[in-house]
mmCIF file of the C-alpha atoms, coordinates in Angstrom:
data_MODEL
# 
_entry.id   MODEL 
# 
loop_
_atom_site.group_PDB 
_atom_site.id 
_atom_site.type_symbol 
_atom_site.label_atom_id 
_atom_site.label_alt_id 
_atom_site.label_comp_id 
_atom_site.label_asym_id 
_atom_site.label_entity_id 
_atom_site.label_seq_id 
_atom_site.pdbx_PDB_ins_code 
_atom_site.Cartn_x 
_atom_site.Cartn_y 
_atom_site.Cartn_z 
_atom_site.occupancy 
_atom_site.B_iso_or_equiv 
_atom_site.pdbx_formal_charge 
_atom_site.auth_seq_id 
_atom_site.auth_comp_id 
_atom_site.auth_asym_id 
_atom_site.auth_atom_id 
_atom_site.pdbx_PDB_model_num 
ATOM 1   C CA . UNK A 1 1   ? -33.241 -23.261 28.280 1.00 0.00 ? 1   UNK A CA 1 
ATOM 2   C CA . UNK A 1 2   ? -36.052 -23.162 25.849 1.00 0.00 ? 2   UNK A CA 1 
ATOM 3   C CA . UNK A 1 3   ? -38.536 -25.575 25.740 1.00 0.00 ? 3   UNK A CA 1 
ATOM 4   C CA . UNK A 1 4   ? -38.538 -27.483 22.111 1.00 0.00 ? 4   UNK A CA 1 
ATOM 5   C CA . UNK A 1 5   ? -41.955 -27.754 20.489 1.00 0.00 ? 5   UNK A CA 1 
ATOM 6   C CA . UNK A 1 6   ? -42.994 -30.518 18.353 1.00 0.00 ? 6   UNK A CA 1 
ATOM 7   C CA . UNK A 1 7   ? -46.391 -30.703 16.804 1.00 0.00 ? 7   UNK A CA 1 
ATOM 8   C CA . UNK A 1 8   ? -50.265 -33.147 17.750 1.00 0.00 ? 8   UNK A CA 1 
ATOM 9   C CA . UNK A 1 9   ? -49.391 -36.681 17.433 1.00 0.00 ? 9   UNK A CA 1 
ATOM 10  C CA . UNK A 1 10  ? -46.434 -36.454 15.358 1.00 0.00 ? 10  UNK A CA 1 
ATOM 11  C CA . UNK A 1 11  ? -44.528 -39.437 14.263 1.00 0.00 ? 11  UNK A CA 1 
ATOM 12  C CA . UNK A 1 12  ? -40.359 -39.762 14.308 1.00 0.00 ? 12  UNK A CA 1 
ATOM 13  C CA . UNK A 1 13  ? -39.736 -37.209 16.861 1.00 0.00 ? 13  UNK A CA 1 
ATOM 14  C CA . UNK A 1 14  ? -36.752 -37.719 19.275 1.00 0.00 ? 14  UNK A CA 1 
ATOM 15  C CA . UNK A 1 15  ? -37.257 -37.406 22.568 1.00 0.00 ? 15  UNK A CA 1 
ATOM 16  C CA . UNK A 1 16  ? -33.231 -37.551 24.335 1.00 0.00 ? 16  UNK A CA 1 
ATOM 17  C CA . UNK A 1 17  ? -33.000 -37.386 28.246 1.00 0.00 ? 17  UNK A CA 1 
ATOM 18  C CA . UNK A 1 18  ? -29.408 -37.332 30.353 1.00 0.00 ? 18  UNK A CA 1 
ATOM 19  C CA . UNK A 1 19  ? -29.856 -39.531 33.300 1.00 0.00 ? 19  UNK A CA 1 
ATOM 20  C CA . UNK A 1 20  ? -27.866 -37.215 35.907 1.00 0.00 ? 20  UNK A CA 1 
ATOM 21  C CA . UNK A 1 21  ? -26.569 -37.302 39.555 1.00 0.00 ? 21  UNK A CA 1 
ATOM 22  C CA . UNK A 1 22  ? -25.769 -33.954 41.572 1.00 0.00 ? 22  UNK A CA 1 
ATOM 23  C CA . UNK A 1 23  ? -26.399 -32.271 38.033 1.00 0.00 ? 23  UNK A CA 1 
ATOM 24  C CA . UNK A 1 24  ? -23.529 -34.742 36.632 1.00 0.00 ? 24  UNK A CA 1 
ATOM 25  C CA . UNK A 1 25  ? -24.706 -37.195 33.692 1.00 0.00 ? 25  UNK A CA 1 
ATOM 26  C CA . UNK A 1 26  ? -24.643 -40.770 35.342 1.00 0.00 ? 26  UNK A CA 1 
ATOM 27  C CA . UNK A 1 27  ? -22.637 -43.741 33.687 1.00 0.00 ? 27  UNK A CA 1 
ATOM 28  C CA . UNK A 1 28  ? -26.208 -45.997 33.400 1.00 0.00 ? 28  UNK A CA 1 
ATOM 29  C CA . UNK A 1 29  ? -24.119 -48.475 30.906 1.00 0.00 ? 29  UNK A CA 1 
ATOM 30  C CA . UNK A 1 30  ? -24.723 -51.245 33.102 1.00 0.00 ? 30  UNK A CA 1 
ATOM 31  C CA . UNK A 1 31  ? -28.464 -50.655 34.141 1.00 0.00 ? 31  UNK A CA 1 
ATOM 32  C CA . UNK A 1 32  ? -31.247 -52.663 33.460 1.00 0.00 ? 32  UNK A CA 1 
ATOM 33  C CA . UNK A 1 33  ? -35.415 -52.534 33.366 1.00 0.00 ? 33  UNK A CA 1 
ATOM 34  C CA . UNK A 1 34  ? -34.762 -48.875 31.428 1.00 0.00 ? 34  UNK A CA 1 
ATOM 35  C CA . UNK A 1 35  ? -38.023 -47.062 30.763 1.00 0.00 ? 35  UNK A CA 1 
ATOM 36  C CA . UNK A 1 36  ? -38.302 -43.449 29.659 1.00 0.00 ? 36  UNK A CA 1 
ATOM 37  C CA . UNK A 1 37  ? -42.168 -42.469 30.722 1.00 0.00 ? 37  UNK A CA 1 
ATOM 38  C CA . UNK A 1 38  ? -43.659 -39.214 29.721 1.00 0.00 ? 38  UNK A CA 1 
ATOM 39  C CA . UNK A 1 39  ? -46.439 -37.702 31.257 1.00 0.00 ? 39  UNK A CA 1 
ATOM 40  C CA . UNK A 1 40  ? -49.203 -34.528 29.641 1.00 0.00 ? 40  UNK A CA 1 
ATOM 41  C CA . UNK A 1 41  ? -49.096 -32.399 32.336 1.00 0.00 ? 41  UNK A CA 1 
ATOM 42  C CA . UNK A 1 42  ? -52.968 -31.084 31.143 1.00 0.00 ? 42  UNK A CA 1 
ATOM 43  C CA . UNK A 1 43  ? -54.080 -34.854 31.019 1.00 0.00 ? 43  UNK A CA 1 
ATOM 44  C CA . UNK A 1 44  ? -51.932 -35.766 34.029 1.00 0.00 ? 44  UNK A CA 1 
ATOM 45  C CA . UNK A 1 45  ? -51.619 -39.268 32.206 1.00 0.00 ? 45  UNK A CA 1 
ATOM 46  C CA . UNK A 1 46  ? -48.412 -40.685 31.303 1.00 0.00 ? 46  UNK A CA 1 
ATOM 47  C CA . UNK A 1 47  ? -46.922 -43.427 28.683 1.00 0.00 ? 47  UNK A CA 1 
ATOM 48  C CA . UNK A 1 48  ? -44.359 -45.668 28.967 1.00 0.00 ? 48  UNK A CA 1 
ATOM 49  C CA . UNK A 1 49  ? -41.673 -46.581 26.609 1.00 0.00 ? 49  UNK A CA 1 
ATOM 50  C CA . UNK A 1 50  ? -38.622 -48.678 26.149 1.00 0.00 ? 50  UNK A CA 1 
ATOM 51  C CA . UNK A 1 51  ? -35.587 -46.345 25.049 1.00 0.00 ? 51  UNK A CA 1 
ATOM 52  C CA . UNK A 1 52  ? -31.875 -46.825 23.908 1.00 0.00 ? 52  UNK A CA 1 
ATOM 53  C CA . UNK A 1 53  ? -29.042 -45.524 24.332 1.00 0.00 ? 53  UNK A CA 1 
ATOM 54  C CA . UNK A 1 54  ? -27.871 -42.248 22.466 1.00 0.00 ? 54  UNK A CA 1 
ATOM 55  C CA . UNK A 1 55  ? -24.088 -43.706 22.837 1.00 0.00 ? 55  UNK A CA 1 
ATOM 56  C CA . UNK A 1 56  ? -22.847 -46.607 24.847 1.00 0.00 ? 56  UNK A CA 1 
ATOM 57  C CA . UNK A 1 57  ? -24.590 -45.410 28.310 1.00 0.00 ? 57  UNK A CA 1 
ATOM 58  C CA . UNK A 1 58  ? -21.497 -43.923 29.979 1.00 0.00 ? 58  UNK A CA 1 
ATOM 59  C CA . UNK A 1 59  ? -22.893 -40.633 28.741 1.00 0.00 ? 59  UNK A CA 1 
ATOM 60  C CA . UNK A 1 60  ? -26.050 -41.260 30.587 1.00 0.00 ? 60  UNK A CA 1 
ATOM 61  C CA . UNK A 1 61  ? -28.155 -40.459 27.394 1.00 0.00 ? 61  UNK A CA 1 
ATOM 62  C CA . UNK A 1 62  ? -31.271 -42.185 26.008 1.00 0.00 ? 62  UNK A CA 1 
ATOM 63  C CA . UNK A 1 63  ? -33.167 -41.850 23.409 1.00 0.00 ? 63  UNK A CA 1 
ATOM 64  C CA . UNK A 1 64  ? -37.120 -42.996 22.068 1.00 0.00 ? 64  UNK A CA 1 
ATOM 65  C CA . UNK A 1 65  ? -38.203 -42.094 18.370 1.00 0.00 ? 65  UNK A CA 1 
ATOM 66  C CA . UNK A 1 66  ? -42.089 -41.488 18.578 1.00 0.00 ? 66  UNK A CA 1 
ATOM 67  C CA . UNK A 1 67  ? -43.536 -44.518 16.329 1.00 0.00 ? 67  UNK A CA 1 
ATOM 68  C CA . UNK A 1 68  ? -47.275 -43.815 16.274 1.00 0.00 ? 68  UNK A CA 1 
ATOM 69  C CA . UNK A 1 69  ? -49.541 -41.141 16.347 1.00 0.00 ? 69  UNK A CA 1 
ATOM 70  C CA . UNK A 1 70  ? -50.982 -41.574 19.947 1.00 0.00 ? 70  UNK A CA 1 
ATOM 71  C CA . UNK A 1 71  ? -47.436 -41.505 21.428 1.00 0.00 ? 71  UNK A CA 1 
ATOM 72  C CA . UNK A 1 72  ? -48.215 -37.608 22.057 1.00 0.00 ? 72  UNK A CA 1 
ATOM 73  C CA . UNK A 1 73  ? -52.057 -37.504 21.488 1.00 0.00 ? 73  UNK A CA 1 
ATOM 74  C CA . UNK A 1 74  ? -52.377 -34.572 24.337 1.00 0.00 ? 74  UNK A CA 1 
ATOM 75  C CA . UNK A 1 75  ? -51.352 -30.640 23.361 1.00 0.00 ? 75  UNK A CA 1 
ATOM 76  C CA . UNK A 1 76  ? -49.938 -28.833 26.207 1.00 0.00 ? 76  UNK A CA 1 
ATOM 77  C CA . UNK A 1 77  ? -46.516 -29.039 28.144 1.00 0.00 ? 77  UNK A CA 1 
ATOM 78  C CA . UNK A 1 78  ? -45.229 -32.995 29.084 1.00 0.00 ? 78  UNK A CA 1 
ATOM 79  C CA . UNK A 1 79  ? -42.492 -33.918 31.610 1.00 0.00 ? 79  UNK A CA 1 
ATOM 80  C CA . UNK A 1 80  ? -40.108 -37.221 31.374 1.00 0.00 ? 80  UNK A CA 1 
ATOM 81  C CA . UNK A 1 81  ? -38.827 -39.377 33.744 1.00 0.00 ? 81  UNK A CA 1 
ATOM 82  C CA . UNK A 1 82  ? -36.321 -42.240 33.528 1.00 0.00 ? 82  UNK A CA 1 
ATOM 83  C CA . UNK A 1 83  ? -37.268 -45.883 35.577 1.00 0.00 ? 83  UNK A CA 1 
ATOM 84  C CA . UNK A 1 84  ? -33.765 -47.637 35.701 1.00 0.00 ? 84  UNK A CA 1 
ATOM 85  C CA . UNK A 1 85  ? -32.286 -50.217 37.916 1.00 0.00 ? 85  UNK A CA 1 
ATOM 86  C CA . UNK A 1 86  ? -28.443 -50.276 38.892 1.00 0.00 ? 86  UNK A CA 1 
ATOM 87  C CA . UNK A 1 87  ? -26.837 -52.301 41.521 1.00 0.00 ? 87  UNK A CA 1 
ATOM 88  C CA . UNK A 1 88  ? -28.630 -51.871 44.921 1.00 0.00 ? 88  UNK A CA 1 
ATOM 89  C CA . UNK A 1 89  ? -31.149 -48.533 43.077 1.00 0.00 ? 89  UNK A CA 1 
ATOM 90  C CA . UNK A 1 90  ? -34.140 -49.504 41.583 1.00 0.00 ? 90  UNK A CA 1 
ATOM 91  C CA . UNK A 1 91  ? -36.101 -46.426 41.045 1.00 0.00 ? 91  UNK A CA 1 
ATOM 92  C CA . UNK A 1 92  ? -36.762 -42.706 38.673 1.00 0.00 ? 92  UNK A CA 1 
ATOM 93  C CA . UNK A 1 93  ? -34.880 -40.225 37.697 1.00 0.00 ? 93  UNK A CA 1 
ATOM 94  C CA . UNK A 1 94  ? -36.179 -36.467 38.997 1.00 0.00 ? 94  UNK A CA 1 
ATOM 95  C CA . UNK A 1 95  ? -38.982 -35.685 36.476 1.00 0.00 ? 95  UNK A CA 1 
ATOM 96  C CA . UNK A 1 96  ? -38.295 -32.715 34.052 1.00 0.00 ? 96  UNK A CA 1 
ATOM 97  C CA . UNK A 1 97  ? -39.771 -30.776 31.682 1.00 0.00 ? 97  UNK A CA 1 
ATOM 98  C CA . UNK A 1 98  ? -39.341 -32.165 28.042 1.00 0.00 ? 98  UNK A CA 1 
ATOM 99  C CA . UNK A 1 99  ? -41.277 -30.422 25.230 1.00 0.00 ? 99  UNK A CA 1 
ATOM 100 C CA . UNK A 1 100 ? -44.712 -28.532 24.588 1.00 0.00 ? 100 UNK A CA 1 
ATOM 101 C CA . UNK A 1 101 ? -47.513 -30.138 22.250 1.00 0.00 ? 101 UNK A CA 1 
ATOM 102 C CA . UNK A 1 102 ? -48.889 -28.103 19.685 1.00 0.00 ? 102 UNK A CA 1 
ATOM 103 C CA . UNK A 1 103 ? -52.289 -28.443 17.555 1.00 0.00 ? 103 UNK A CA 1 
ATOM 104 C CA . UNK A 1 104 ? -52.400 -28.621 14.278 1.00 0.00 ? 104 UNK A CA 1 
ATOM 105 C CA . UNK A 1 105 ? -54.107 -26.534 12.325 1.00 0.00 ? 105 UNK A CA 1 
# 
């Protein structure tokens, strides 16, 4: 799998994760407290944001659309990992690597 590349502080970019359990996508329908966070690994500082759902949630995909230009404000290569609560788990997902941040010219 190639790594997408998006561009410095870019606005409107979609950033989809699939919440997954022994490599299968988990039904998260029901979960609460969702929060995709995304970390630079060169600043080794993450954000937090509140995502939605890509379908209904039985898919296990989310979705945030960057709104403002210090969403990404780092270059370099940033990971994403999912906070969710469902049932008796409160906890993350397994972090992964997302996408590489490229400078403008």
């Amino acid at each position: 799998m190639t790594t997408p590349k998006i561009q410095f502080s870019s606005i409107g970019v979609k950033i989809t994760v699939t919440v997954q359990e022994n490599d299968v996508a988990k039904d998260i329908s029901t979960a609460e407290n969702i929060v995709m966070r995304l970390r630079s690994d060169e600043a080794n500082t993450y954000k937090e944001f509140t995502p939605t759902f890509e379908t209904d949630g039985t898919d296990g995909q989310i979705s945030y659309i960057t709104e403002a230009t210090d969403d990404i404000n780092v270059t370099g290569l940033w990971s994403v990992q999912i906070y969710y609560e469902l049932g008796a788990f409160k906890g993350f997902t397994e972090p992964v690597q997302a996408f590489m941040v490229l400078e403008n010219l």
